[in-house]
C-alpha positions as semicolon CSV with decimal commas, in nm:
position;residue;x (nm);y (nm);z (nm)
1;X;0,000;0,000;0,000
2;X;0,145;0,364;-0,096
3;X;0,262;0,567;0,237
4;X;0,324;0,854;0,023
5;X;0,153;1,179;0,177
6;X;-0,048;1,307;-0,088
7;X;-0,168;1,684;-0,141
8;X;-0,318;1,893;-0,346
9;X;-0,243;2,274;-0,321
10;X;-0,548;2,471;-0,422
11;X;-0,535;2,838;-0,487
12;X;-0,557;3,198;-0,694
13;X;-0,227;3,227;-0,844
14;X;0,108;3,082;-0,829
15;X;0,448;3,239;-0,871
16;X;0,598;3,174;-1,158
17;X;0,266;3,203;-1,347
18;X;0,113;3,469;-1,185
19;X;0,097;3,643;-0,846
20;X;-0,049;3,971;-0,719
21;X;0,155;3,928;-0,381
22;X;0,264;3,696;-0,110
23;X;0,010;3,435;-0,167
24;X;0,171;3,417;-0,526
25;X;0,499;3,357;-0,390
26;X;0,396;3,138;-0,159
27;X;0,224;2,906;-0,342
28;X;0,517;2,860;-0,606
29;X;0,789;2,783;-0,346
30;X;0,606;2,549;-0,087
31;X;0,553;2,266;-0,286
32;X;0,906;2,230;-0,367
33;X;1,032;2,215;-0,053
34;X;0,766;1,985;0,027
35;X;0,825;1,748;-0,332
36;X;1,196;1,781;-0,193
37;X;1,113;1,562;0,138
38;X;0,884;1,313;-0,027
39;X;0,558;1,423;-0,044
40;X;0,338;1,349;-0,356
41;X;0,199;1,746;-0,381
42;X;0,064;1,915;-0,693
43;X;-0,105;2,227;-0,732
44;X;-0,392;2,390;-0,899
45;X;-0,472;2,708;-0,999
46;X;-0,737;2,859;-1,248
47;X;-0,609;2,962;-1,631
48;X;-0,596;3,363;-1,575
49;X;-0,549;3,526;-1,935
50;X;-0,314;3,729;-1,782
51;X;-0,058;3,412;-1,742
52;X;0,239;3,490;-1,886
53;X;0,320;3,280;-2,163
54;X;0,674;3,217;-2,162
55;X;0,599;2,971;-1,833
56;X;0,316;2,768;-2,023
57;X;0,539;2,627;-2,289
58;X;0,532;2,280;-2,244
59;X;0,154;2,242;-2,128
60;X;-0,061;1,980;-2,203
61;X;-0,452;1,965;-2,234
62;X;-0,554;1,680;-1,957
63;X;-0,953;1,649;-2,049
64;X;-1,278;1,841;-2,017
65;X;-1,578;1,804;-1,829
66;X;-1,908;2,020;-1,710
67;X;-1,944;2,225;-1,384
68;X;-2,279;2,246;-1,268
69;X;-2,350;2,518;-1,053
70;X;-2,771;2,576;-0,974
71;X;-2,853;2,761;-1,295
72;X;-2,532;2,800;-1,505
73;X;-2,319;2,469;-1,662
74;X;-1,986;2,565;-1,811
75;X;-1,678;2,382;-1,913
76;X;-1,379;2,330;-1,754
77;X;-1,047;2,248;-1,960
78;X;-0,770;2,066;-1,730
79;X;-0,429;2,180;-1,828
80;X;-0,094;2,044;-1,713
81;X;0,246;2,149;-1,644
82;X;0,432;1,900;-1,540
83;X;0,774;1,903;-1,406
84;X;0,922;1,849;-1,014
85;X;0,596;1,949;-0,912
86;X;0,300;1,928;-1,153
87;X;0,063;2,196;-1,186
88;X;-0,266;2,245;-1,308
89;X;-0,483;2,503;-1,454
90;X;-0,851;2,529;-1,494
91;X;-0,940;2,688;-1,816
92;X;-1,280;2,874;-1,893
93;X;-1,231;3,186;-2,068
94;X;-1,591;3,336;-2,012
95;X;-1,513;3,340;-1,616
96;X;-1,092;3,396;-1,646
97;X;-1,028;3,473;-1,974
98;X;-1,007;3,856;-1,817
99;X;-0,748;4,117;-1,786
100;X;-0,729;4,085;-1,370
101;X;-0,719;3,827;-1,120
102;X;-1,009;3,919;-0,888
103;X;-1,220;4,179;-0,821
104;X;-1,495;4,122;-1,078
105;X;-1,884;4,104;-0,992
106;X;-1,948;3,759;-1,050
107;X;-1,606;3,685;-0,808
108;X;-1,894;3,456;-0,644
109;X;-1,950;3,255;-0,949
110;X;-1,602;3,256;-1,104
111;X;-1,452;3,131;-0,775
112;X;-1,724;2,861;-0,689
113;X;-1,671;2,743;-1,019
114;X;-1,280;2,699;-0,999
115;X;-1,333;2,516;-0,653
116;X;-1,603;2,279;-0,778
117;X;-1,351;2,216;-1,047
118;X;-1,116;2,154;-0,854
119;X;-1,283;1,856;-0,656
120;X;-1,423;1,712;-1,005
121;X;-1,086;1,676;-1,167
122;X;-0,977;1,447;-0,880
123;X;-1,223;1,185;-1,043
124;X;-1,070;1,238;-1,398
125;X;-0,727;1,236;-1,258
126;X;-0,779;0,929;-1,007
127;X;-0,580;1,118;-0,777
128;X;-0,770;1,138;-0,418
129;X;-0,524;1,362;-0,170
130;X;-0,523;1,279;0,161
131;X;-0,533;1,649;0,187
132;X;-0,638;1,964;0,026
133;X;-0,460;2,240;0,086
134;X;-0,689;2,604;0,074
135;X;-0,572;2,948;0,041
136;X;-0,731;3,277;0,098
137;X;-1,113;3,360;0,044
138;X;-1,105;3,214;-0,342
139;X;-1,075;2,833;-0,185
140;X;-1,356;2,889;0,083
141;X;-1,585;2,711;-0,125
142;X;-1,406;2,427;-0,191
143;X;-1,440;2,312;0,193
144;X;-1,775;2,340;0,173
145;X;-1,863;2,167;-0,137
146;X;-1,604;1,893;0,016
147;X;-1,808;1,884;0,358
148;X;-2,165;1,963;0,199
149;X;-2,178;1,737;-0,138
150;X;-1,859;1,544;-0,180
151;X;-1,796;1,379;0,133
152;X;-2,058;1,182;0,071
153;X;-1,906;0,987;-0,216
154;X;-1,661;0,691;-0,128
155;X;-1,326;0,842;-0,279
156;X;-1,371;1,200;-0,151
157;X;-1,497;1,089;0,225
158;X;-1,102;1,013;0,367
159;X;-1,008;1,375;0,216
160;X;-0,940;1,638;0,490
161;X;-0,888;2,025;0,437
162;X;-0,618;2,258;0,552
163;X;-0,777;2,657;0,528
164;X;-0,467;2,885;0,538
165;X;-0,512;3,270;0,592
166;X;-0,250;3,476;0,390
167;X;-0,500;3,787;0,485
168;X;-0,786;3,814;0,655
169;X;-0,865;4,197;0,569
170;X;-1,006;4,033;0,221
171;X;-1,263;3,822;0,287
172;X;-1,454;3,755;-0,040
173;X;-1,797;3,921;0,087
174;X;-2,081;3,833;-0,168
175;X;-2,480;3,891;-0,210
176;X;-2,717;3,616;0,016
177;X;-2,818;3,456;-0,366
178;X;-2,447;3,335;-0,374
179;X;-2,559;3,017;-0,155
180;X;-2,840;2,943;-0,364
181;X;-2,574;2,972;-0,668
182;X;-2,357;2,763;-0,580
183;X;-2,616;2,509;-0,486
184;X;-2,601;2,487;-0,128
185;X;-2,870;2,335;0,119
186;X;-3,025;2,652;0,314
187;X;-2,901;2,497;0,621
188;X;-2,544;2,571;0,518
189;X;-2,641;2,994;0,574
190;X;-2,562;2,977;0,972
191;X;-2,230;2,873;0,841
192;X;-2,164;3,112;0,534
193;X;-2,354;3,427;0,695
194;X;-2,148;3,732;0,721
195;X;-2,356;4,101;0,834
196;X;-2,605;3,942;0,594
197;X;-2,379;3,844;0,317
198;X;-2,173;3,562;0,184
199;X;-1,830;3,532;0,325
200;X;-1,619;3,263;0,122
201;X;-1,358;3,356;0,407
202;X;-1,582;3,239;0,697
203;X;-1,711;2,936;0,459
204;X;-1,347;2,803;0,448
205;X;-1,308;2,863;0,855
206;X;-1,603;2,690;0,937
207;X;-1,627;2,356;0,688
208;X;-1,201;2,308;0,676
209;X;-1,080;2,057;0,864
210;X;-0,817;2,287;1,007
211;X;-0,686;2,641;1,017
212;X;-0,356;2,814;0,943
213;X;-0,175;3,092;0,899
214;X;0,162;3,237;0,844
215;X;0,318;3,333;1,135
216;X;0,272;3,261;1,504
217;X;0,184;3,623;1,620
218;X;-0,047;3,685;1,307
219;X;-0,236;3,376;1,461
220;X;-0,257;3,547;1,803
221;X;-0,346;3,885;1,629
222;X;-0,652;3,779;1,468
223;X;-0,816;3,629;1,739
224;X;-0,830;3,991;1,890
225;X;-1,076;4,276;1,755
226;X;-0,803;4,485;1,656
227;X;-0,716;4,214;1,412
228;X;-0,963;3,983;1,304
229;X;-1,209;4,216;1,081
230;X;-1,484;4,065;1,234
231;X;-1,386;3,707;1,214
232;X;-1,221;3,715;1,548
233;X;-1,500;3,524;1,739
234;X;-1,535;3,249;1,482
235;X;-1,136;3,214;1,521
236;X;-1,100;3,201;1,874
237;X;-1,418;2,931;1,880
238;X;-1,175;2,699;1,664
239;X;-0,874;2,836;1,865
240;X;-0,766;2,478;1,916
241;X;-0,776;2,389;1,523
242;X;-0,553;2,703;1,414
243;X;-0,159;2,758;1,411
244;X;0,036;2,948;1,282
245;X;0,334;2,834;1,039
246;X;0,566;3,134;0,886
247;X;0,615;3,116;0,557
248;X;0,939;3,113;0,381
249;X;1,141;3,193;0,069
250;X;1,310;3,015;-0,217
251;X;1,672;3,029;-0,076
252;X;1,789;2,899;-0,401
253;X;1,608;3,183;-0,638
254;X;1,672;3,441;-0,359
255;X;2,099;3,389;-0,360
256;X;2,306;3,698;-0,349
257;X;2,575;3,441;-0,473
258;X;2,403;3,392;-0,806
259;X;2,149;3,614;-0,869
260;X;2,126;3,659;-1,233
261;X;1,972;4,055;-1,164
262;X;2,271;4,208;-0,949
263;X;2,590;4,333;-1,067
264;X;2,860;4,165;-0,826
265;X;2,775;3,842;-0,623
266;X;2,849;3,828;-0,227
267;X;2,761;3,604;0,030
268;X;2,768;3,631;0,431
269;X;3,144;3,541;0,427
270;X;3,225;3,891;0,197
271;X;2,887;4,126;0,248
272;X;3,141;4,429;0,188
273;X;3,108;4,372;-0,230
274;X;2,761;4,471;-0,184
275;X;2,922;4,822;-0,203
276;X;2,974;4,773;-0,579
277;X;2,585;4,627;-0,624
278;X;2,519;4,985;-0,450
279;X;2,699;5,216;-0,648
280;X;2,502;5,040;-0,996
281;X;2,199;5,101;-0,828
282;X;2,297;5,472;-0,737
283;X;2,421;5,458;-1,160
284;X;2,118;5,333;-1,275
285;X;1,842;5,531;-1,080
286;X;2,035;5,929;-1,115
287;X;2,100;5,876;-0,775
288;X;2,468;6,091;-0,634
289;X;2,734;5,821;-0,666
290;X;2,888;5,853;-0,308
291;X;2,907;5,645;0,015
292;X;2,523;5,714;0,203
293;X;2,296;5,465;0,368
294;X;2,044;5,397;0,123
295;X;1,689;5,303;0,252
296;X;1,502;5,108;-0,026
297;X;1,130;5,016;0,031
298;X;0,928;4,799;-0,223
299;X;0,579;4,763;-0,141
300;X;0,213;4,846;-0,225
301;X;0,141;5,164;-0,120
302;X;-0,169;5,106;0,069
303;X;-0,249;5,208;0,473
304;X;-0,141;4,900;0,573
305;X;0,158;4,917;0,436
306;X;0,248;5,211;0,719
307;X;0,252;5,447;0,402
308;X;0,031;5,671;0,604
309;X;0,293;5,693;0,911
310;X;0,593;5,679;0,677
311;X;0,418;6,025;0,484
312;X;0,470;6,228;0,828
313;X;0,826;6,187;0,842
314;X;0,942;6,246;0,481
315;X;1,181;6,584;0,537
316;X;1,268;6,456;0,868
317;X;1,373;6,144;0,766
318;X;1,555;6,309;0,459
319;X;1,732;6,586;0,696
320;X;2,008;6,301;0,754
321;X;2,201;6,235;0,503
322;X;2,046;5,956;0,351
323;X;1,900;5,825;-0,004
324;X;1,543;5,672;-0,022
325;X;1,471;5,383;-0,296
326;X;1,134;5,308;-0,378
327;X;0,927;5,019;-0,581
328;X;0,613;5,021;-0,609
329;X;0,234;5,064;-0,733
330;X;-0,086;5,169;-0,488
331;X;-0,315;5,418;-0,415
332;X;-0,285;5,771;-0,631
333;X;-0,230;6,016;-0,338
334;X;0,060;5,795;-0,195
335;X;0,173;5,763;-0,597
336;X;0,168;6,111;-0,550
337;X;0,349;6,149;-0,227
338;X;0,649;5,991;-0,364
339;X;0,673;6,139;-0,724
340;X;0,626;6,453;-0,506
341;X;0,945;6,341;-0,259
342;X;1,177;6,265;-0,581
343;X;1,107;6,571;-0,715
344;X;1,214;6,777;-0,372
345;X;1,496;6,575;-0,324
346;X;1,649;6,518;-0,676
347;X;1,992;6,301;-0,657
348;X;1,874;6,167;-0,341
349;X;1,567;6,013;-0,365
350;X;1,450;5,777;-0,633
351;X;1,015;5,707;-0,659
352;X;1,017;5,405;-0,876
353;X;0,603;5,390;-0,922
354;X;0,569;5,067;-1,113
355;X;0,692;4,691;-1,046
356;X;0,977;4,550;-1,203
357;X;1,162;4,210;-1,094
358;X;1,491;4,274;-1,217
359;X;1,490;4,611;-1,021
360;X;1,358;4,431;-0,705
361;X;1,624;4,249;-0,724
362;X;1,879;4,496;-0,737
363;X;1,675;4,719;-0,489
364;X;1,763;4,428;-0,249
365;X;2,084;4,377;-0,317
366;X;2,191;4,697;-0,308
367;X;2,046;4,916;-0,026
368;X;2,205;4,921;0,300
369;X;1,837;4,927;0,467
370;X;1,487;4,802;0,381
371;X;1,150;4,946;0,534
372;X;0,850;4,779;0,615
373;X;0,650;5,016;0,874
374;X;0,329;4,795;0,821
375;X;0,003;4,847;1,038
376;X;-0,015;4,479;0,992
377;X;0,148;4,193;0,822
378;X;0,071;3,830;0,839
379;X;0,413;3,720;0,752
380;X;0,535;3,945;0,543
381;X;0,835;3,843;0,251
382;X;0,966;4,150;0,192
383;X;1,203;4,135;0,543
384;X;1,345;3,746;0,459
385;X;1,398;3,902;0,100
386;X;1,567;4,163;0,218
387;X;1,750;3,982;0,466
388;X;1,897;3,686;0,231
389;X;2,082;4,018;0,062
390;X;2,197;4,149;0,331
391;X;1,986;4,476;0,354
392;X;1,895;4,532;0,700
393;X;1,506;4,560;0,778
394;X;1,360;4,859;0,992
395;X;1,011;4,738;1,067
396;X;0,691;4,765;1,307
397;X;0,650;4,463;1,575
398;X;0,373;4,286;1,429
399;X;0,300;3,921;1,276
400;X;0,529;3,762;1,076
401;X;0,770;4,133;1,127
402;X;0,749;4,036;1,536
403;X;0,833;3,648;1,443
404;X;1,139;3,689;1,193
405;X;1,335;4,026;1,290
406;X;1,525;4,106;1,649
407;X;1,628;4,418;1,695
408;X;2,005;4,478;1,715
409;X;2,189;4,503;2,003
410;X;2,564;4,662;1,973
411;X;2,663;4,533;2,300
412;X;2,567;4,225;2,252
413;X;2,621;4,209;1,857
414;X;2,280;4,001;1,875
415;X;1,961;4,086;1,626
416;X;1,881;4,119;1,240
417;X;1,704;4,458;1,216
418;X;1,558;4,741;1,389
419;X;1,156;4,765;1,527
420;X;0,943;5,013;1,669
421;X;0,639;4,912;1,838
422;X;0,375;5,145;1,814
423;X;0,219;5,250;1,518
424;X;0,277;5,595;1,494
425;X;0,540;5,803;1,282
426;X;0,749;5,898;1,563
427;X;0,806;5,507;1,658
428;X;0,891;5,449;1,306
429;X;1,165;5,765;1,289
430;X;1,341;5,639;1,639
431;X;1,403;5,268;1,469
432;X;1,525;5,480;1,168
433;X;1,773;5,699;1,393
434;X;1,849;5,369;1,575
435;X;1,931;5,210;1,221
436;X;2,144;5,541;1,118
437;X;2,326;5,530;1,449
438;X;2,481;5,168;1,443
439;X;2,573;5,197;1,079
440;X;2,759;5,516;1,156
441;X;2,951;5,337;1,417
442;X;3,157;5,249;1,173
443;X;3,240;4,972;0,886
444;X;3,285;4,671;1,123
445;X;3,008;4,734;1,301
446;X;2,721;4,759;1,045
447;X;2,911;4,423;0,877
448;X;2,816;4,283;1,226
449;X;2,446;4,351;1,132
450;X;2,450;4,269;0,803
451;X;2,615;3,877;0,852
452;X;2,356;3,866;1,116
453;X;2,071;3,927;0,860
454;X;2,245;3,699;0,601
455;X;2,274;3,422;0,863
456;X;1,928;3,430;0,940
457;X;1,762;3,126;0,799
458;X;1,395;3,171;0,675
459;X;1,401;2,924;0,382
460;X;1,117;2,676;0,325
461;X;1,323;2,405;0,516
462;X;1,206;2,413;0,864
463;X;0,831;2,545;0,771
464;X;0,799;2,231;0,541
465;X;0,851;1,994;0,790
466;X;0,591;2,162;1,016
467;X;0,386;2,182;0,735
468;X;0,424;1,801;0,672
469;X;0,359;1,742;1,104
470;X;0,019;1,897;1,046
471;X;-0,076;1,733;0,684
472;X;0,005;1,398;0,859
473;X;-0,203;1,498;1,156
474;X;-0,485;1,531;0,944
475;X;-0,440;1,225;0,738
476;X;-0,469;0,979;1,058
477;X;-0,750;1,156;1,261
C-alpha cells in the first residue's frame, strides 16, 4: 500500500505564473520544498489570461468536463504542467479569460466554479489527496462543497482540508443569492452568513478541517478585535484547530551568490562587495554616486503598508544624510506622495512607481536598509527578502515582522534589524535613527548587522517539515 503523503495545493495564483503578492509567492515555493522531502503534492490554480506565456510552454490539455453550478453549466479544460511538481490550470475563458485576477462582480461565481472544479478533476485524474490544501477567500468554497456534497461519495470521504489565511482583511464578501448559486442546502447559511452576506472567508473557517496561517503572532493577532475584521470570534471558537506556520522563501532563487539581476555576487562570508551592487543602483536610478545609507522600500502603497505613518516623516527622515529607494504601485495620493518626494529631493531620492523584478532584485541587493513600517502583516516576505541580501530591515513589531526580525543590540552584537512598536510616525523615525546610528559606528560594526541578517535562515526548510507534522495529523485523525 502507498505511504506517500499526498496533497493537493489549491489556490488563486502561483508564482511563476502569476501572483499579485505573497500568496503568489507562496504558493510557487512550498511545494518544492515539500516534493523535496517526499511528499506526492501538486497544485492547482485557475487559467488567468493574464498568465504569462513564456511559463506555459510545455503544457498539455488533460480532459474536459461540465461544472454544474444551480442555474449555469460551463466547461472546464484541465491543463498540465508538469515538471518536479506538476501543476494544473482550470481553463474557462468566459469566467478567467479577463485582464485581472479578482475583483470582478461575479467573483462569487467565477470562484465557486474553480473550486467545484477543482474537486471534479480528482475523479478524472484518479488522484484522491489525503489532503487539500486552501488558500485565501477564493478556496472557501471548496471546503464546503467537500463537507456539503462530496464527502458523501466513497473516494472523496477520507479527504481532509487545511484553510490557510494569507489575509484576513479580504474576505470575499458576496450577495445572500451566492448560496443558492452555488447550490447549497439553506441549512449551510448559519455557516456562510457574514452582516447578511456571503463570506467565502468564513465558509473556508467553518467547513475546513483545520486552520492556518503564516506566522505565530499573526495567529494570536486575529483572534483579537483589533485584528480579526470581524472574524475574530469564529477564530478564537476553533482556537484549538488554528496555528500558525511562517512562511518562507526560495533560498535557491533568492541567492546573493548567483542572482542573475545584481551586478557583483556576495555572500555572508564577503557582504562588503555589496558596495559595488550599491553604487550600480545609485548609476542606474540618477541617484549621487557617493558612500550614504540607502533606505530602499518595495511595497504596495496602501495604509497597511504604514505608508500613512511613513508620509509624516518624509523631510525629517531626509534631513540626515540619507537616499530613499522606492518600488512600487498603490493608491494615487501615496503615488503622489512619492513622485512629489523625488522631485524635492532630486539626486537623493529615487520614486520608482511601477513593479519591475529585475529592479527588485537589485533594490535588495543593493540598499544598505529596507522598510517595512506595516500596520499589519501576516508574515510578510519583503524582510526574509531583504534579509537573504543582506539589507537590513527597519520594521513595526507585528506578525510575521514580530516572528522573523530582532532588533540589534551593539553590545551584545545580537539581532537582524531594527523595530518600533507602536504604530505611529514617531516610533517608526526612532528605529530609523536607531538604524542610522549603528551603521555610523563604523564599517565593522554595520558588517556585524548585516552577517547577522544573512545568517538568518527563513528558507522553506524548517516550515515544510511543520507543514508536513500537520498534513500527517490530518491524514490519521
Amino acid at each position: 500500500m502507498d505511504k506517500t503523503l499526498k496533497v493537493l495545493i489549491v489556490a488563486g495564483e502561483s508564482a511563476p505564473f502569476i501572483k499579485s503578492g505573497g500568496l503568489g509567492d507562496v504558493v510557487g515555493s512550498l511545494p518544492k520544498a515539500l516534493r523535496a522531502k517526499g511528499v506526492d503534492v501538486r497544485v492547482v490554480i485557475p487559467r488567468h489570461r493574464a498568465i504569462k506565456n513564456d511559463t506555459m510552454y510545455g503544457v498539455e490539455f488533460v480532459g474536459e468536463f461540465d461544472v454544474h453550478l444551480q442555474w449555469r453549466k460551463q466547461p472546464a479544460k484541465i491543463l498540465v504542467k508538469n515538471g518536479d511538481v506538476p501543476v494544473y490550470f482550470v481553463e474557462n475563458d468566459y469566467y478567467f479569460g479577463r485582464g485581472g485576477l479578482y475583483g470582478y462582480d461575479d467573483d462569487n461565481e467565477r470562484f465557486a466554479f474553480f473550486s467545484k472544479a477543482a474537486l471534479d478533476m480528482l475523479a478524472m485524474l484518479d488522484f484522491y489527496p489525503d489532503i487539500i490544501h486552501c488558500n485565501d477567500w477564493q478556496t472557501g468554497p471548496l471546503c464546503a462543497y467537500l463537507k456539503e456534497i462530496y464527502s458523501h461519495m466513497m473516494p472523496y470521504s477520507k479527504i481532509k482540508t487545511l484553510y490557510t489565511i494569507h489575509n484576513l482583511q479580504y474576505q470575499g464578501r458576496f450577495a445572500p443569492s451566492t448560496l443558492d448559486m452555488m447550490g447549497l442546502p439553506g441549512w449551510a447559511w448559519n455557516n456562510v452568513e457574514f452582516y447578511d452576506s456571503v463570506s467565502f472567508m468564513k465558509m473556508g473557517l467553518v467547513y475546513c478541517d483545520y486552520i492556518s496561517t503564516v506566522s505565530e503572532t499573526y495567529a494570536y493577532e486575529i483572534q483579537t478585535s483589533e485584528y480579526g475584521y470581524g472574524m475574530e470570534g469564529i477564530l478564537r471558537s476553533r482556537a484549538d484547530r488554528l496555528c500558525g506556520i511562517i512562511n518562507g522563501i526560495d533560498f535557491v532563487a533568492n541567492n546573493p551568490a548567483t542572482d542573475k539581476h545584481i551586478v557583483k555576487h556576495f555572500d555572508a562570508a564577503h557582504p562588503e562587495d555589496k558596495a559595488e551592487n550599491k553604487r550600480a543602483l545609485q548609476e542606474r536610478l540618477g541617484l549621487e554616486q557617493r558612500d550614504v545609507p540607502v533606505i530602499g522600500m518595495i511595497t504596495r502603497l496602501a495604509d497597511q503598508k504604514g505608508i500613512d505613518i511613513f508620509a509624516h516623516v518624509v523631510d525629517e527622515m531626509m534631513r540626515r544624510d540619507v537616499q530613499f529607494v522606492l518600488l512600487g504601485t498603490g493608491e494615487a495620493s501615496y503615488e503622489y506622495l512619492f513622485r512629489a518626494m523625488q522631485a524635492s529631493y532630486p539626486g537623493r531620492v529615487s520614486a520608482n512607481i511601477f513593479f519591475d523584478e529585475s529592479l527588485a532584485q537589485q533594490i535588495y541587493a543593493s540598499s544598505d536598509l529596507f522598510l517595512m513600517p506595516s500596520k499589519f502583516e501576516p508574515c510578510g516576505l519583503g524582510q526574509m527578502f531583504s534579509l537573504r541580501f543582506g539589507t537590513v530591515p527597519i520594521v513595526r513589531k507585528t506578525g510575521g515582522l514580530a516572528d522573523t526580525i530582532q532588533h540589534y543590540n551593539p553590545e551584545t552584537k545580537e539581532g537582524n534589524g531594527f523595530l518600533f512598536e507602536h504604530y505611529d510616525s514617531w516610533g517608526l523615525m526612532w528605529a530609523i535613527d536607531e538604524a542610522l546610528k549603528v551603521y555610523h559606528m563604523g564599517k565593522e560594526e554595520w558588517l556585524t548587522v548585516v552577517k547577522n541578517a544573512m545568517n538568518s535562515d527563513y528558507s522553506w526548510e524548517s516550515s515544510a517539515d511543520k507543514y508536513i507534522a500537520l498534513y500527517e495529523k490530518l491524514k490519521n485523525e
